[in-house]
Backbone as a ProteinNet text record, in pm:
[ID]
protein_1_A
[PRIMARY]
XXXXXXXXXXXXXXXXXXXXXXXXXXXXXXXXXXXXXXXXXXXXXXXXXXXXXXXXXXXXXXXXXXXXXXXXXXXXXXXXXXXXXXXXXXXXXXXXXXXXXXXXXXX
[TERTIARY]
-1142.8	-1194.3	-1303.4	-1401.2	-1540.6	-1486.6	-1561.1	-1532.4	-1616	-1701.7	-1709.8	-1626.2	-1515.1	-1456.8	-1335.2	-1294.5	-1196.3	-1172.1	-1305.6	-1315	-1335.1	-1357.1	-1342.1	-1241.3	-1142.2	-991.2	-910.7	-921.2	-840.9	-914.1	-1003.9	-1028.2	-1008.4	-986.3	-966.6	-807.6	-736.4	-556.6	-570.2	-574.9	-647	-646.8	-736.7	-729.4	-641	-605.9	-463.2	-366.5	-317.7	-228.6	-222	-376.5	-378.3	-318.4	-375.9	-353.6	-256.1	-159.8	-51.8	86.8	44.8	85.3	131.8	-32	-65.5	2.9	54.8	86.3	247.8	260.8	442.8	495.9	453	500.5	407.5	360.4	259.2	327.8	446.8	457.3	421.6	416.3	340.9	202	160.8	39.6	-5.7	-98.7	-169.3	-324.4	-374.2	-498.8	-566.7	-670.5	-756.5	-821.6	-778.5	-848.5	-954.4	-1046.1	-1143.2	-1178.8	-1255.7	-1274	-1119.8	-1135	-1012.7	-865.1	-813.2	-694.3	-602.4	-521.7	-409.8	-295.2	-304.7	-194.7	-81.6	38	124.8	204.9	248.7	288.9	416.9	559.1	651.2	715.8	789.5	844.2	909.2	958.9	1041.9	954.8	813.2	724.8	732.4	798	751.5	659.7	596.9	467.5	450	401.9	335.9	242	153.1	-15.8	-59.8	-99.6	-118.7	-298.3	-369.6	-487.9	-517.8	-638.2	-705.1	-726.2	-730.1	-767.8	-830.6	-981.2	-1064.4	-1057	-985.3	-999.2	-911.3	-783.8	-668.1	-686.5	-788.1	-834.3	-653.9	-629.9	-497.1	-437.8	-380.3	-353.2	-239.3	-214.2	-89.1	-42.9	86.6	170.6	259.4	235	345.6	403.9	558.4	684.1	770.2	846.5	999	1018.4	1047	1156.5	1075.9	917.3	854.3	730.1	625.9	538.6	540.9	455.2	469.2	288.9	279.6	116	172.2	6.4	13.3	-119.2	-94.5	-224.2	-240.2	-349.5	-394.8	-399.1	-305.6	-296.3	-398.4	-507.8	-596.3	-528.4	-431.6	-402.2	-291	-280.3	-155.9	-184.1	-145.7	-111.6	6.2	39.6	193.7	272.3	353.2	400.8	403.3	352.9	328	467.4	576.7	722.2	812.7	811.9	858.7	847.9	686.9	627.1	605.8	688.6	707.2	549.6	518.8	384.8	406.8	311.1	265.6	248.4	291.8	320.2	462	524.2	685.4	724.8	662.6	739.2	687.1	614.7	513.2	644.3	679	763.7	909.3	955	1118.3	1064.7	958.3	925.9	951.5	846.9	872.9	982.5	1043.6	1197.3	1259.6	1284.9	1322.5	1324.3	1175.3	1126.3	1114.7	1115.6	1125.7	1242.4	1417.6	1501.2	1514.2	1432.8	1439.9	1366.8	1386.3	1316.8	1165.6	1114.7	947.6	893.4	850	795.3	658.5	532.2	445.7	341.9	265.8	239.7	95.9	105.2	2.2	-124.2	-226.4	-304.4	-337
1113.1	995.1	1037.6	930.5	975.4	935.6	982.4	943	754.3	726.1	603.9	513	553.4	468.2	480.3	614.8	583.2	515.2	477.7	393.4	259.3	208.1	108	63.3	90.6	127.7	122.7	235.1	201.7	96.4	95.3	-38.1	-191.8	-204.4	-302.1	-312.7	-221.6	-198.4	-215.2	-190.9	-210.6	-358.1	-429.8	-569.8	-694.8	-641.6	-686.9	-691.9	-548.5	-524.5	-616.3	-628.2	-705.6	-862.7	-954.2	-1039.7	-1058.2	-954.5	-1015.3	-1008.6	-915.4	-908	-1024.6	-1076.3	-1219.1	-1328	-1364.7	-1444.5	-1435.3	-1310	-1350	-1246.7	-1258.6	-1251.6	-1265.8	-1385.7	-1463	-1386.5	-1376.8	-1317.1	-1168.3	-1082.7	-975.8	-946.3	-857.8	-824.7	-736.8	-794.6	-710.4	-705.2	-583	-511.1	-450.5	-435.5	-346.1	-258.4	-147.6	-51.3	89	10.6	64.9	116.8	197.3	154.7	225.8	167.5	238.4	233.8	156.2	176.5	54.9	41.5	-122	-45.3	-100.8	-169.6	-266.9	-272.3	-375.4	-340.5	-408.9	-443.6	-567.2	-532.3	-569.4	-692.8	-782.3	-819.1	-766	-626.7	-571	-423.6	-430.6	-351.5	-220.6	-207.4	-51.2	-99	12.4	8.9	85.1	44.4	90.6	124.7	234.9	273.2	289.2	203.4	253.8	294.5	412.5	463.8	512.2	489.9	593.6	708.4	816.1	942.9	1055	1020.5	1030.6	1174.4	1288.7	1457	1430	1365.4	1393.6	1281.9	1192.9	1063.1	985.2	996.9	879.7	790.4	731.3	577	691	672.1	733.7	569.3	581.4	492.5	601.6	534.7	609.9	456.4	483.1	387.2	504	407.7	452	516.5	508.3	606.6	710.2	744.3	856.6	815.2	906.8	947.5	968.5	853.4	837.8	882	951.1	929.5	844.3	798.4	729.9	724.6	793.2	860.4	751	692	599.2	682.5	616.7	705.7	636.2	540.8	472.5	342.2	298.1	134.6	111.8	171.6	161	254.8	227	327.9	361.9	535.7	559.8	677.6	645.3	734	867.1	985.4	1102.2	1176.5	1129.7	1201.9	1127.7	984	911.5	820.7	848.5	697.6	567	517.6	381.4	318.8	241.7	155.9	131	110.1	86	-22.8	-182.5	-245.9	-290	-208	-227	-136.1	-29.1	91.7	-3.6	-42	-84.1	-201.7	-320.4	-393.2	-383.3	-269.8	-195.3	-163.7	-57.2	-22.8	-127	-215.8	-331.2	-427.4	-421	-531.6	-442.6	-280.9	-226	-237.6	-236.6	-223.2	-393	-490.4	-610.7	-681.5	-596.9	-650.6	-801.4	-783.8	-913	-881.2	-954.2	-936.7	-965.9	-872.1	-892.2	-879.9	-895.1	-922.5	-929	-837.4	-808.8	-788.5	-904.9	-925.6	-863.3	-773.1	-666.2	-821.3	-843.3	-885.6	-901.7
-1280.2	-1216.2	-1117.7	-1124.8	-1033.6	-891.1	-797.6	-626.8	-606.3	-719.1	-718.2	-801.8	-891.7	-989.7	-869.6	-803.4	-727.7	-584	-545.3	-447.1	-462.9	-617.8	-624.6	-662.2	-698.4	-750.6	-628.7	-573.1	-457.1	-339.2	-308	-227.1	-268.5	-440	-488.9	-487.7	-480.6	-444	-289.4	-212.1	-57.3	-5.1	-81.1	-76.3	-119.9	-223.4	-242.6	-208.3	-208.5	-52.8	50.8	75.4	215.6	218	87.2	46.7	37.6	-26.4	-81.7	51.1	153	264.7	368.2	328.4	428.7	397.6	285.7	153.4	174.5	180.2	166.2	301.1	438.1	553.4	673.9	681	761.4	930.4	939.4	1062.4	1083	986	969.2	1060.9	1152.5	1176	1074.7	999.7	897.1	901.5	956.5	980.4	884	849.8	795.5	898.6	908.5	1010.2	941.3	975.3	896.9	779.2	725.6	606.4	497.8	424.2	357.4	422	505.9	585.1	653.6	592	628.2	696	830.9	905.5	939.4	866.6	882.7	949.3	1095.2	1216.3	1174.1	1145.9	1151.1	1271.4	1221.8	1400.9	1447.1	1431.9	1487.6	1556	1500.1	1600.6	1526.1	1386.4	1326.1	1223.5	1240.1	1105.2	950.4	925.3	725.7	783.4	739.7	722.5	555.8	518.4	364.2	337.5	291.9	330.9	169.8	187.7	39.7	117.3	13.1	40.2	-61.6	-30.2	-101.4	-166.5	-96.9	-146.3	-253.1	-244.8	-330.5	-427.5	-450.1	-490.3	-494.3	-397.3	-398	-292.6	-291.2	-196.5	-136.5	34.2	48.3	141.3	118.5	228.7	366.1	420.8	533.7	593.6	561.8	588.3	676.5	795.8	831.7	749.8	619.2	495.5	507.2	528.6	483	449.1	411.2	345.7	202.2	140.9	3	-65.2	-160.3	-238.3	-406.9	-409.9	-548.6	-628.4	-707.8	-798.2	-936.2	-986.7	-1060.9	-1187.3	-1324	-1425.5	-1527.8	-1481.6	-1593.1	-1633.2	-1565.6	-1568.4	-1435.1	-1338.3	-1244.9	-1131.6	-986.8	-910.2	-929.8	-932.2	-941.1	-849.8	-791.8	-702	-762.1	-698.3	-761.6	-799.4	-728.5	-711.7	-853.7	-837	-932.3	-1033.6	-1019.2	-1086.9	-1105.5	-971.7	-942.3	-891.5	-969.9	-908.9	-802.3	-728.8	-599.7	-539.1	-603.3	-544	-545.5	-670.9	-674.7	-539.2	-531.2	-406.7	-289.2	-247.5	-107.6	-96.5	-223.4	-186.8	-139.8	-205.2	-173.4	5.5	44.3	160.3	262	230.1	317.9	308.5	243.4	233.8	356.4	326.8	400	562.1	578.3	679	812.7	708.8	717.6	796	672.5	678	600.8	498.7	402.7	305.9	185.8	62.8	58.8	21.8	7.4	-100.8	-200.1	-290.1	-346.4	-360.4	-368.9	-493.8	-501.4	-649.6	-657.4	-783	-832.9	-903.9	-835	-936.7	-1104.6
[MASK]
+++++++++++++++++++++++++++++++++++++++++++++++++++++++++++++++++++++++++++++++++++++++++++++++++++++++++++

């Protein structure tokens, strides 16, 4: 993958994210902090950072549970450890993190 196919890839996962954030937990503080980088601010005041990262061309999340990466196999982001797409893992994360079911729909 080129450094321009993967920035449009992951900034187009980026935005969605964001969307789909806004969409199904309006009490959520959800940021875009600069380029490449979402902030979701819990009501209970812990955070997600989910970031592209352009050397390793992959999306990483950092949740309470940990530090997760997710590498794009040509139709999906997928967790590099288990393969779980990336808006199925981001949604388990945040239910977690929430304390309620969240639900996060891949475009």
């Amino acid at each position: 993958m080129t450094e321009s196919e993967f920035e449009t890839l992951a900034g187009a996962a980026l935005a969605a994210l964001e969307s789909a954030f806004e969409a199904v937990l309006p009490d959520a503080d959800v940021q875009a902090k600069g380029e490449g980088m979402l902030e979701i601010e819990f009501e209970d005041g812990s955070k997600m950072v989910i970031n592209r990262h352009g050397a390793a061309r992959e999306i990483w999340v950092a949740a309470r549970s940990g530090g997760f990466h997710f590498r794009h196999d040509g139709s999906a982001w997928r967790d590099t450890r288990d393969g779980t797409e990336l808006f199925a893992a981001v949604s388990k994360l945040a239910s977690q993190q929430a304390g309620t079911p969240v639900v996060l729909s891949a475009p």
